[in-house]
PASEBA-1860 file (N, C-alpha, C; in nm, 3 decimals):
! residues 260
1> XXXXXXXX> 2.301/-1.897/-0.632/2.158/-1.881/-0.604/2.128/-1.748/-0.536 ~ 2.184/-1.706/-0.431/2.197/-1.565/-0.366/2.139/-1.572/-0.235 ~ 2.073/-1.496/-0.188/1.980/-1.518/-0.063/1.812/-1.489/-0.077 ~ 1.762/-1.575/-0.036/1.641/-1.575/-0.095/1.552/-1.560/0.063 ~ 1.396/-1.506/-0.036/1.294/-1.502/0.089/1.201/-1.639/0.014 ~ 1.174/-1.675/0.180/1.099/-1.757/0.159/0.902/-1.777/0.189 ~ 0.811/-1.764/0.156/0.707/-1.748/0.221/0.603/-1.809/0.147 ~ 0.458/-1.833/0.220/0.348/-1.919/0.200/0.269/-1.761/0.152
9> XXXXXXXX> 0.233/-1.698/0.034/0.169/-1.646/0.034/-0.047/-1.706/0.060 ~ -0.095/-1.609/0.090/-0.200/-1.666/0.072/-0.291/-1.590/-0.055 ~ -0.367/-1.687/-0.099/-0.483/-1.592/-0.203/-0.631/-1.642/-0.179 ~ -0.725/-1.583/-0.265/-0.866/-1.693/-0.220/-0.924/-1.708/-0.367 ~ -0.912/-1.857/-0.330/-0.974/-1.955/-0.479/-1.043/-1.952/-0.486 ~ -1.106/-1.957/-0.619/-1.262/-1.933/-0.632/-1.314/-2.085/-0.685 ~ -1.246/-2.134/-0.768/-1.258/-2.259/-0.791/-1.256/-2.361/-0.675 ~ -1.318/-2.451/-0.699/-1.310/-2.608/-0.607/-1.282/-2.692/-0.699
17> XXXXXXXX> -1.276/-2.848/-0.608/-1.218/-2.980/-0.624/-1.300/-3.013/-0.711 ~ -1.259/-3.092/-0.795/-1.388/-3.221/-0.869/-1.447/-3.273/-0.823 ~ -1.620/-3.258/-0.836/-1.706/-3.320/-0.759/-1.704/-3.291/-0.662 ~ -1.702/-3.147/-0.623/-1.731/-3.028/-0.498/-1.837/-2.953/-0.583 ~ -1.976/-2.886/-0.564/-2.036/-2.829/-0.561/-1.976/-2.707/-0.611 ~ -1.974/-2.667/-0.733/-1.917/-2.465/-0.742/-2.031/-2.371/-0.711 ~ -2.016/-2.321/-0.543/-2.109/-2.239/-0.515/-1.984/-2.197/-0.438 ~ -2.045/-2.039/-0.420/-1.923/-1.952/-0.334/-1.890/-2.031/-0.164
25> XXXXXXXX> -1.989/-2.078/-0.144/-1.972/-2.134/-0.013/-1.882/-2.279/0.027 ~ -1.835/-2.316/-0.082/-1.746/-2.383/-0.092/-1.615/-2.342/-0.152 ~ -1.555/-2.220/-0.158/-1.460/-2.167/-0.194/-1.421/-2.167/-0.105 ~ -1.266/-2.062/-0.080/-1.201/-2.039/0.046/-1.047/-2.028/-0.019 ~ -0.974/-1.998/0.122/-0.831/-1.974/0.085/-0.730/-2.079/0.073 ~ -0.637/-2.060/0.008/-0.534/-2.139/-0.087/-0.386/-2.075/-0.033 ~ -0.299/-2.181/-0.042/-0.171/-2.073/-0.018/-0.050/-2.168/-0.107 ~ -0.006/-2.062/-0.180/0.143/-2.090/-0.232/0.271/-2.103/-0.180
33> XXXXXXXX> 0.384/-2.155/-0.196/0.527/-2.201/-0.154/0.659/-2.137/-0.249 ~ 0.658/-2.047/-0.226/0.735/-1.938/-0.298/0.930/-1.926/-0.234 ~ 1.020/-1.932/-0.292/1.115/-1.899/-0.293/1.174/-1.754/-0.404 ~ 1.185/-1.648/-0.308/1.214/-1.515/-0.439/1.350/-1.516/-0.383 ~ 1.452/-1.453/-0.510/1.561/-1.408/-0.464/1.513/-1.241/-0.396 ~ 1.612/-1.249/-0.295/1.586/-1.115/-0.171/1.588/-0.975/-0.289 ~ 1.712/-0.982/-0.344/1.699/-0.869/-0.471/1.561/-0.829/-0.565 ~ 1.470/-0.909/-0.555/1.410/-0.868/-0.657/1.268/-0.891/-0.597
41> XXXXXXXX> 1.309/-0.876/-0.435/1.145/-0.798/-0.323/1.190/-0.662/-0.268 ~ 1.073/-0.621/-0.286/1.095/-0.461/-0.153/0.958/-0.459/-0.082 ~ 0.959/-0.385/0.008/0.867/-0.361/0.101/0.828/-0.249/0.073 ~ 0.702/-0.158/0.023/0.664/-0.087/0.021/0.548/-0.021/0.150 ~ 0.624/0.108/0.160/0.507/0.144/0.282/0.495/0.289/0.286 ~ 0.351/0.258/0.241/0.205/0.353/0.181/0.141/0.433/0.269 ~ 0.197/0.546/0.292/0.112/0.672/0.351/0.107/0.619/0.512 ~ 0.263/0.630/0.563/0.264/0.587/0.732/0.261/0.721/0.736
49> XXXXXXXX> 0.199/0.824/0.807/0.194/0.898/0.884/0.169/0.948/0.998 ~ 0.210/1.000/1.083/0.211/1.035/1.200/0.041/1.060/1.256 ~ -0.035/1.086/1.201/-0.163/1.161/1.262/-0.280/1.079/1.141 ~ -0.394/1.107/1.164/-0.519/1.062/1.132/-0.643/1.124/1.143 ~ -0.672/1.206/1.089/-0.814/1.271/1.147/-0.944/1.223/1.194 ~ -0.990/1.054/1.149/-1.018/0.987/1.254/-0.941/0.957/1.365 ~ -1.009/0.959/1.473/-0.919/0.939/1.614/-0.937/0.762/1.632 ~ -1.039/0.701/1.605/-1.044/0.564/1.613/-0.882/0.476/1.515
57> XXXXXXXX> -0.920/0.558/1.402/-0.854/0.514/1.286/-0.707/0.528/1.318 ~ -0.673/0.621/1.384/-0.516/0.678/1.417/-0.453/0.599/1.544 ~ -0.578/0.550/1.620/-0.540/0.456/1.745/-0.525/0.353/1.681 ~ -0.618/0.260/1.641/-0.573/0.143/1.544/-0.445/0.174/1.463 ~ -0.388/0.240/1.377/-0.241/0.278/1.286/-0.135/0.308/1.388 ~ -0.173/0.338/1.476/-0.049/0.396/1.629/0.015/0.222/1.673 ~ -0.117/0.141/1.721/-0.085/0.010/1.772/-0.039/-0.098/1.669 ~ -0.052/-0.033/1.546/0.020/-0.129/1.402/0.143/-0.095/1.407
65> XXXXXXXX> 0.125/-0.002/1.401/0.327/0.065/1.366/0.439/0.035/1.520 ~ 0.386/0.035/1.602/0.433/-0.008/1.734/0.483/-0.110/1.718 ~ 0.336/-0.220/1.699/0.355/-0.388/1.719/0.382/-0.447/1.602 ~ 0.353/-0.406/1.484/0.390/-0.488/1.432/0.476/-0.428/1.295 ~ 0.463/-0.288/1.218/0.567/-0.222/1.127/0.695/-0.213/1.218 ~ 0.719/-0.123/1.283/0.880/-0.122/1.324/0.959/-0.287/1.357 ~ 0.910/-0.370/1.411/0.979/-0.514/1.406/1.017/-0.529/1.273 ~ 0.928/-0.513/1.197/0.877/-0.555/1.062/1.032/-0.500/0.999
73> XXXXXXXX> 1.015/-0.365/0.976/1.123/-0.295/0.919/1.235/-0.307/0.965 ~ 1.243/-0.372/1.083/1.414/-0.360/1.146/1.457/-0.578/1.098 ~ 1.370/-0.582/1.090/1.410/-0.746/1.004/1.416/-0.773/0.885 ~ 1.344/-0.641/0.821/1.372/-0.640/0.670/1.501/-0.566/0.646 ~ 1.539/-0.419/0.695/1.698/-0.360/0.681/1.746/-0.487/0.757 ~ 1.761/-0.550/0.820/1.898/-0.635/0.858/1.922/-0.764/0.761 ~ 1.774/-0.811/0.708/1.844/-0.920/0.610/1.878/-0.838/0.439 ~ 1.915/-0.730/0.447/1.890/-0.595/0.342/1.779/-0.602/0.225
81> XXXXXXXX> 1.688/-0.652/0.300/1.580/-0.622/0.189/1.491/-0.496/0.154 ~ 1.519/-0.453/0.038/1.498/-0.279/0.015/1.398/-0.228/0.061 ~ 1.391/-0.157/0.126/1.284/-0.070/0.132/1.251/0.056/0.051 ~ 1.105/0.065/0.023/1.064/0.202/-0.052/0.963/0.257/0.040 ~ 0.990/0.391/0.049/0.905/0.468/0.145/0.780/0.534/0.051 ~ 0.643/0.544/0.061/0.528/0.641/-0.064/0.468/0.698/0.019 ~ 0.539/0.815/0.119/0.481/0.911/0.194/0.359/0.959/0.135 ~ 0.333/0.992/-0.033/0.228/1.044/-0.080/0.307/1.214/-0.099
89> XXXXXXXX> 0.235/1.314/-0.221/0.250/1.369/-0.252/0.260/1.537/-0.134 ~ 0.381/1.577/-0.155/0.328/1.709/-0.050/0.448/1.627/0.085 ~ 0.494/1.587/0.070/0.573/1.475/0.172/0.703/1.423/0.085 ~ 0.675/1.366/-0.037/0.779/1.284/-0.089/0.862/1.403/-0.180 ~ 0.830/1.520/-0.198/0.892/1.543/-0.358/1.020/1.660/-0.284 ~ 1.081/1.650/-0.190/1.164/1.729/-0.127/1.258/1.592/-0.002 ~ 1.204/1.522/-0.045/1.281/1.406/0.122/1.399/1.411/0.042 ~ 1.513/1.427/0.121/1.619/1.362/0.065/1.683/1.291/0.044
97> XXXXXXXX> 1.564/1.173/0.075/1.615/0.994/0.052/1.508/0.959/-0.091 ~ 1.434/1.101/-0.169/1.403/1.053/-0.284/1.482/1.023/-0.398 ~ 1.450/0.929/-0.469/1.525/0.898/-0.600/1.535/0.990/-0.687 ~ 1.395/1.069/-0.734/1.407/1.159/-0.831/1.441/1.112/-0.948 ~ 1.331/1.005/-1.018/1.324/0.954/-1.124/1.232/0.968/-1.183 ~ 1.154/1.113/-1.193/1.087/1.150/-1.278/1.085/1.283/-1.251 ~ 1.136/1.358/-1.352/1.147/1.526/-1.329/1.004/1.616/-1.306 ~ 1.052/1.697/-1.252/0.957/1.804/-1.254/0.899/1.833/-1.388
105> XXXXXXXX> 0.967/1.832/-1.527/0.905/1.869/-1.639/0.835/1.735/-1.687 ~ 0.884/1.667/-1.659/0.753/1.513/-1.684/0.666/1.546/-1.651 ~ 0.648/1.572/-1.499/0.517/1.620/-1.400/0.404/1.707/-1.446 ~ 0.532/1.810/-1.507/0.420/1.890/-1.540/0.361/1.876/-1.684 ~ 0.412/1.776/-1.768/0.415/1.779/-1.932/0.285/1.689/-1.896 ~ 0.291/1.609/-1.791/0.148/1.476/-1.797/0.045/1.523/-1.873 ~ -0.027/1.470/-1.975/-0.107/1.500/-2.062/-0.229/1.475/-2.024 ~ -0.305/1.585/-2.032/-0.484/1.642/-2.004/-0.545/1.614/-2.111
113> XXXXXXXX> -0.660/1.517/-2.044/-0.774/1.452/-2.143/-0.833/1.594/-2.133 ~ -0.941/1.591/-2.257/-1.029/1.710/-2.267/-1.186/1.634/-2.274 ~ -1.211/1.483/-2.222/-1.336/1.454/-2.203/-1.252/1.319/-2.119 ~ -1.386/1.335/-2.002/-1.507/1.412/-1.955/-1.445/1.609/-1.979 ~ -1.538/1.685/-1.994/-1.463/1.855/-1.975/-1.402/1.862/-1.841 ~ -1.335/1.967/-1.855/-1.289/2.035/-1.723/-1.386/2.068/-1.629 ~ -1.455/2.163/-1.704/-1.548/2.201/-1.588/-1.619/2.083/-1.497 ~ -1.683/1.963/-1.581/-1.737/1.869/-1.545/-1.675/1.790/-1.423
121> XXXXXXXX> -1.528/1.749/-1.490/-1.417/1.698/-1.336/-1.444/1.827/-1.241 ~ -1.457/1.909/-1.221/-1.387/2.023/-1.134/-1.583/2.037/-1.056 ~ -1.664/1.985/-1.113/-1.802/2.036/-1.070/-1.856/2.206/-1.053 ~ -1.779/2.290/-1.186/-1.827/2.431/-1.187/-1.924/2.448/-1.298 ~ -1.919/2.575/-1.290/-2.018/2.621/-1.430/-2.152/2.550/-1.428 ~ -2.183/2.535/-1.553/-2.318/2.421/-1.544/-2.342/2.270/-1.488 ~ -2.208/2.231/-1.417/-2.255/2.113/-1.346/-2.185/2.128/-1.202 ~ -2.195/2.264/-1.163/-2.225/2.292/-1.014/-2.282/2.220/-0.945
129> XXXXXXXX> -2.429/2.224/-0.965/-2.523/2.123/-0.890/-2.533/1.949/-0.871 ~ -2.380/1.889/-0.951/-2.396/1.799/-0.913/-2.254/1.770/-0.811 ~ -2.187/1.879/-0.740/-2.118/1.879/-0.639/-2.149/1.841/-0.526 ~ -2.084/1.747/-0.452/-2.115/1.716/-0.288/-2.103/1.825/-0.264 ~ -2.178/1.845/-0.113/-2.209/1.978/-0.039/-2.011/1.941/-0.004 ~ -2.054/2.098/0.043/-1.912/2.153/0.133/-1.958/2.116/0.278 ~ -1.846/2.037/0.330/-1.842/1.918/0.460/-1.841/2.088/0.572 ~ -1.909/2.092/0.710/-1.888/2.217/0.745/-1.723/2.199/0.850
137> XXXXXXXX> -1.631/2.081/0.835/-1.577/2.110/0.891/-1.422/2.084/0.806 ~ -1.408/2.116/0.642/-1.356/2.076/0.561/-1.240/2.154/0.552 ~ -1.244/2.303/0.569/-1.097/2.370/0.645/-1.032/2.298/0.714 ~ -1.063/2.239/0.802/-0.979/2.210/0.967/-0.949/2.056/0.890 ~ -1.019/1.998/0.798/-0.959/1.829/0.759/-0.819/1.881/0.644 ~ -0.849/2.045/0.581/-0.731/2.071/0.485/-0.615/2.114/0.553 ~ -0.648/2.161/0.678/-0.557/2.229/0.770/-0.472/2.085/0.831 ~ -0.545/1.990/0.851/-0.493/1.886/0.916/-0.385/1.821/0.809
145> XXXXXXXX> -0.417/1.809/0.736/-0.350/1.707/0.590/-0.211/1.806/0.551 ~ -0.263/1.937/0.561/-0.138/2.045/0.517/-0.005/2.001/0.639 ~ -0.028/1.939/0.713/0.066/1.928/0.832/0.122/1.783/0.843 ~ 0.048/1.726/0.740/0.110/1.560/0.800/0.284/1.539/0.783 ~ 0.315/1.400/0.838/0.448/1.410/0.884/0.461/1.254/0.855 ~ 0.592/1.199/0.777/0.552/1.045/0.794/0.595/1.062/0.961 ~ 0.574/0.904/1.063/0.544/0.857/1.162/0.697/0.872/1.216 ~ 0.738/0.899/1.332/0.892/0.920/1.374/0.946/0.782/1.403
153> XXXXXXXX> 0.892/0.720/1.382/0.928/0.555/1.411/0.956/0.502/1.291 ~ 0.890/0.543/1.177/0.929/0.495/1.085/0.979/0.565/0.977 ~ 1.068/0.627/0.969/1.161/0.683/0.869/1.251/0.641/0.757 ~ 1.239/0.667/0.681/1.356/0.681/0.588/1.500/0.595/0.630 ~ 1.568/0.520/0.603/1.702/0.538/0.660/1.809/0.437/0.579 ~ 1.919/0.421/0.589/2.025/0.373/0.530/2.026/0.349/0.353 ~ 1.990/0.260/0.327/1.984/0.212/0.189/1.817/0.231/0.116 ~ 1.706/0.279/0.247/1.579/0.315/0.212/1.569/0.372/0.107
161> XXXXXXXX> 1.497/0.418/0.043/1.455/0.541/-0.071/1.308/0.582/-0.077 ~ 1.262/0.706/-0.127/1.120/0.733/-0.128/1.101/0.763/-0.248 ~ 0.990/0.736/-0.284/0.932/0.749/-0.410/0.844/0.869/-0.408 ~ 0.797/0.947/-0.505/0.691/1.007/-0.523/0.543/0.949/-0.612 ~ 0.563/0.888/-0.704/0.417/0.828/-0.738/0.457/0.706/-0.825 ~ 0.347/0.610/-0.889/0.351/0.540/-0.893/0.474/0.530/-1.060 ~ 0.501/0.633/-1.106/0.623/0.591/-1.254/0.741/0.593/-1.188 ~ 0.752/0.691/-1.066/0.863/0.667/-1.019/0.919/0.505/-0.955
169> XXXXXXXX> 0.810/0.490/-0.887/0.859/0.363/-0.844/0.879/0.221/-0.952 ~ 0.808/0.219/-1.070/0.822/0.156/-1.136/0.929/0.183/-1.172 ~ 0.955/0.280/-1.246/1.145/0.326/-1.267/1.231/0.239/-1.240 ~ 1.243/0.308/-1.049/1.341/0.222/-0.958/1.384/0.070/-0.951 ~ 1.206/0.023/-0.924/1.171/-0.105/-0.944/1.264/-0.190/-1.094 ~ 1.223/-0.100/-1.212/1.292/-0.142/-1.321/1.488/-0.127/-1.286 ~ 1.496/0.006/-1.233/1.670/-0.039/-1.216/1.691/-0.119/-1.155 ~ 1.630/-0.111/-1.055/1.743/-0.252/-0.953/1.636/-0.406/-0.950
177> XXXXXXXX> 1.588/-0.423/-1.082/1.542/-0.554/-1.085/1.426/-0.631/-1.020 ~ 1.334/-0.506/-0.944/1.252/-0.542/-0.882/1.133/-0.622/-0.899 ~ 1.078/-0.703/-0.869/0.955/-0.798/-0.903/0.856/-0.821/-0.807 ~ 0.876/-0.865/-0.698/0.829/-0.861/-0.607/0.758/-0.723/-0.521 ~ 0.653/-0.715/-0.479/0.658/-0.602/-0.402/0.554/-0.618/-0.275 ~ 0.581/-0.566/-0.117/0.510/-0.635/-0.073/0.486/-0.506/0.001 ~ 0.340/-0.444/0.042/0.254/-0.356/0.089/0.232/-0.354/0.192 ~ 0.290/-0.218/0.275/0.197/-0.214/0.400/0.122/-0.049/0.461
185> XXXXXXXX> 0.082/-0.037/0.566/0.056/0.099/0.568/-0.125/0.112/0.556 ~ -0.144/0.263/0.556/-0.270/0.344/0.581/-0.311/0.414/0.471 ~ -0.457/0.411/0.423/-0.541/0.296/0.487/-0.575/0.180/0.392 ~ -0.603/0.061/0.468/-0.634/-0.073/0.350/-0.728/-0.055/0.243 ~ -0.855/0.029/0.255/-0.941/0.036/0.200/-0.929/0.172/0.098 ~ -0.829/0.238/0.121/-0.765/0.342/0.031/-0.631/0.366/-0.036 ~ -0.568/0.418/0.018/-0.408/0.478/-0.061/-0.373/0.332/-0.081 ~ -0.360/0.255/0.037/-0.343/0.145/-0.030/-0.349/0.047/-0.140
193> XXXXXXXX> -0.520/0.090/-0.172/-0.542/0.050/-0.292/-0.547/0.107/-0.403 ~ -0.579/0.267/-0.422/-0.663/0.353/-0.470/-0.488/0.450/-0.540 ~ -0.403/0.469/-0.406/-0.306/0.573/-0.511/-0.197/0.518/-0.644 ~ -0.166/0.548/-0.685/-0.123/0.516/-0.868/0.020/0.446/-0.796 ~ 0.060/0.449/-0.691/0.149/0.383/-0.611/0.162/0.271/-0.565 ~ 0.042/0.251/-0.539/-0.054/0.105/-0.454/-0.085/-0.013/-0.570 ~ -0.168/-0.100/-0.470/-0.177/-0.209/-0.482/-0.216/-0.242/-0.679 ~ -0.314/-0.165/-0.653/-0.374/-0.174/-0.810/-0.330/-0.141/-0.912
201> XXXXXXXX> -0.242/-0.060/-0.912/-0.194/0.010/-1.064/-0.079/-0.073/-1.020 ~ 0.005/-0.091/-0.934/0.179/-0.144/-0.982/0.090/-0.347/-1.020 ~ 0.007/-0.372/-0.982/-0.031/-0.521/-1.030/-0.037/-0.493/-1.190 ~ -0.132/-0.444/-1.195/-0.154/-0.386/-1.376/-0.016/-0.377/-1.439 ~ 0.065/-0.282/-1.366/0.234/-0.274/-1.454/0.275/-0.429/-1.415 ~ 0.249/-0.539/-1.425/0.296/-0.663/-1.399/0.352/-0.732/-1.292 ~ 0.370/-0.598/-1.184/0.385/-0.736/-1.020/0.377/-0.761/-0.952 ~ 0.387/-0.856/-0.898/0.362/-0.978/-0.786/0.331/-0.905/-0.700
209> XXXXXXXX> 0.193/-0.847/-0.613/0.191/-0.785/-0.533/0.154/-0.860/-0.422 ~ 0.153/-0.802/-0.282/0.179/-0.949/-0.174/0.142/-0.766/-0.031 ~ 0.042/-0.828/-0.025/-0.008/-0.718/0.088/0.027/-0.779/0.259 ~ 0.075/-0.708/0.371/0.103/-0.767/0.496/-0.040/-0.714/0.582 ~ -0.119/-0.851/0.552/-0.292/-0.805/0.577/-0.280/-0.770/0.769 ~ -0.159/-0.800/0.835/-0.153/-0.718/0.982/-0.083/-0.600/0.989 ~ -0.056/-0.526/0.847/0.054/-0.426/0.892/-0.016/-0.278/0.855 ~ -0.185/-0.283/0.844/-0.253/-0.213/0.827/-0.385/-0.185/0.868
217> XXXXXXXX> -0.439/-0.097/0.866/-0.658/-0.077/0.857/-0.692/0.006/0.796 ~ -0.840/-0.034/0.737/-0.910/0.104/0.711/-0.973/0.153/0.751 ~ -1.020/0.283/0.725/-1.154/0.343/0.753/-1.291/0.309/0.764 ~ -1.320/0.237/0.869/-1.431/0.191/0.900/-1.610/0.304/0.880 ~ -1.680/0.228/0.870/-1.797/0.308/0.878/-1.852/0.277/1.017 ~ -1.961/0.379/1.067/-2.042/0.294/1.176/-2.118/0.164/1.169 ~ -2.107/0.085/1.043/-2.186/-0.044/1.031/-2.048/-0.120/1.029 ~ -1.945/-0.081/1.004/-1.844/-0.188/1.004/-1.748/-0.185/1.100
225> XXXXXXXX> -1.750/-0.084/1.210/-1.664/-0.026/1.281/-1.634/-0.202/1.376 ~ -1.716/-0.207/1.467/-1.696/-0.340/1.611/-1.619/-0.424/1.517 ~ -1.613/-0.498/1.351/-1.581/-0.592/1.329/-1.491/-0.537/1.216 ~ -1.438/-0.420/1.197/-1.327/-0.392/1.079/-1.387/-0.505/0.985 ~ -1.470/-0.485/0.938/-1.525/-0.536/0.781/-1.461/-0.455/0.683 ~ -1.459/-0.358/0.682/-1.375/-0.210/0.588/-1.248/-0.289/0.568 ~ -1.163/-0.330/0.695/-1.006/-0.337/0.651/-1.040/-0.507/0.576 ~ -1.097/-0.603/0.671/-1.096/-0.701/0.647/-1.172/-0.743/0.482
233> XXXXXXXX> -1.284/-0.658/0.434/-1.283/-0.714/0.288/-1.182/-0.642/0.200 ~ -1.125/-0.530/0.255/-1.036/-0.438/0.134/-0.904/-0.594/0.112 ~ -0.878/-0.622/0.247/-0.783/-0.799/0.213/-0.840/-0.863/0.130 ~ -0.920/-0.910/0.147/-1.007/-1.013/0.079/-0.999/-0.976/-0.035 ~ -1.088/-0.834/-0.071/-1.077/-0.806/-0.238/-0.974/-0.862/-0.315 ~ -0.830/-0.756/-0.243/-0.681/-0.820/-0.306/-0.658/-0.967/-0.346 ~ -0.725/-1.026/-0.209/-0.659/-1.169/-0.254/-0.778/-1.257/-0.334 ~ -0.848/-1.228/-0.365/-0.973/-1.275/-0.461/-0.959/-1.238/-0.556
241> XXXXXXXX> -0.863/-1.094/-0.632/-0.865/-1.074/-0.764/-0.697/-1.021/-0.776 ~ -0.616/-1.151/-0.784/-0.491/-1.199/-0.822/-0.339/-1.126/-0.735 ~ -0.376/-1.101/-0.659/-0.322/-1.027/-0.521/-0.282/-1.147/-0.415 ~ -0.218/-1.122/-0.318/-0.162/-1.284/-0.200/-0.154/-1.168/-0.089 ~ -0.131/-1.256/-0.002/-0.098/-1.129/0.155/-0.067/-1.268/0.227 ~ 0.029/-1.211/0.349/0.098/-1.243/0.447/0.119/-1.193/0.547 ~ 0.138/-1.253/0.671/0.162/-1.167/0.789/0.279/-1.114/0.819 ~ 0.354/-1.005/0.906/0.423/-0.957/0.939/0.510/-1.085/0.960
249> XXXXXXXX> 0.494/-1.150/1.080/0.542/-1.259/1.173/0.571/-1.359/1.027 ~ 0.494/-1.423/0.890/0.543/-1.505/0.819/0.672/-1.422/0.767 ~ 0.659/-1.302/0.717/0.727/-1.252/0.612/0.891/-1.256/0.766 ~ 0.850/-1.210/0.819/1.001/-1.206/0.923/1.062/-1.332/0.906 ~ 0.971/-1.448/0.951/1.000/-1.593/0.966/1.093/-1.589/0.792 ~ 1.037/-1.562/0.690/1.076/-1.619/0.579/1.248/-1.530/0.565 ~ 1.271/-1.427/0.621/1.392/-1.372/0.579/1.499/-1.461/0.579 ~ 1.605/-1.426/0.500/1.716/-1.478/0.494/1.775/-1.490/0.644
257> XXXX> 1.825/-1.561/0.676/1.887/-1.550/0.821/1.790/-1.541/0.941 ~ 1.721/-1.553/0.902/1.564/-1.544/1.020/1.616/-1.674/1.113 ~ 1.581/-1.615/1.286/1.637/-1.743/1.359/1.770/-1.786/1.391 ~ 1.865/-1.682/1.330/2.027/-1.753/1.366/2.070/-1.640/1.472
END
């Protein structure tokens, strides 16, 4: 059988009971009873970096990675369940814990649609005017990003590996049998979801994705800031459209050897 993880994922049903009312207000969350073999989960973790150019946003990601990623990661290397690091581009394509399963001439061969036009993606020429203004403090956010660092707490290490985008990791995923994959990291309401790495495109390539809805936040607005509505529906979304999430503390509980 091998060594297996064990865990209650959760999702949110949209359906009800027979002879329950089907109105959204009688929906709610559901949870599954899952046994995976340990081989064929990894932990993926999505754009930990050291800094944040929101300062709210970087205090919230400082007190995640503290309290609850580093436990996280030191209970996943000890029951050896793989880890993949997705620093994000500008970070990953030089680490030397990358795999390097997709060459540089892949990279560059990736094939260019010619509609929508160029110019049109790029907002020059004749559709200049439908460019967002230039932010006046958009140097100093490029200056900031040119410097990021993943987080010194959470590194790379032993049997880890880093990926660069989302074919690579499928790759990997495909060599060593991977199926499972479970998400954590900055921010919920973005890279998380949004890079070709994340949540959404590796579901589409077929798997089981399983988000650790405490091992992250997003970018709040000033209407959502007091109550993280931002991080808390970017969860929700996931688990409303065929996505599960779990906590740090279940996923530890479920390891192999958890408790001895």
């Amino acid at each position: 059988m091998g060594r297996r993880l064990h865990i209650k994922p959760r999702y949110y049903r949209w359906h009800v009971d027979v002879g329950v009312e089907w109105v959204e207000t009688n929906t709610g969350y559901a949870h599954l009873d899952w046994e995976i073999p340990l081989t064929q989960a990894a932990l993926v973790l999505v754009d930990v970096w050291a800094h944040h150019y929101l300062k709210d946003t970087e205090a919230r990601s400082e007190e995640i990675v503290r309290e609850k990623i580093v436990p996280l990661v030191a209970a996943c290397r000890k029951a050896g369940m793989q880890l993949i690091h997705a620093p994000a581009p500008g970070l990953a394509e030089e680490h030397p814990a990358r795999v390097k399963l997709v060459s540089d001439a892949e990279m560059a061969g990736v094939r260019r649609e010619d509609w929508p036009p160029p110019e049109f993606r790029r907002k020059s020429g004749d559709y200049r005017r439908y460019a967002r203004p230039v932010e006046p403090r958009e140097e100093e956010l490029v200056a900031m990003r040119s410097k990021r660092k993943m987080h010194p707490l959470v590194q790379a290490e032993g049997e880890d590996v880093v990926i660069l985008n989302g074919e690579e990791l499928h790759r990997f995923c495909k060599q060593q049998g991977i199926l499972f994959l479970f998400f954590l990291g900055f921010n919920t309401n973005a890279c998380i979801q949004l890079r070709d790495y994340g949540t959404n495109e590796m579901n589409k390539r077929g798997y089981e994705v399983i988000i650790l809805r405490d091992c992250g936040t997003g970018m709040e607005s000033f209407e959502t800031h007091d109550a993280l509505w931002q991080t808390r529906g970017a969860v929700l979304f996931l688990e409303m459209f065929g996505k599960y999430s779990v906590t740090s503390e279940e996923l530890i509980a479920g390891l192999p050897g958890a408790g001895s």
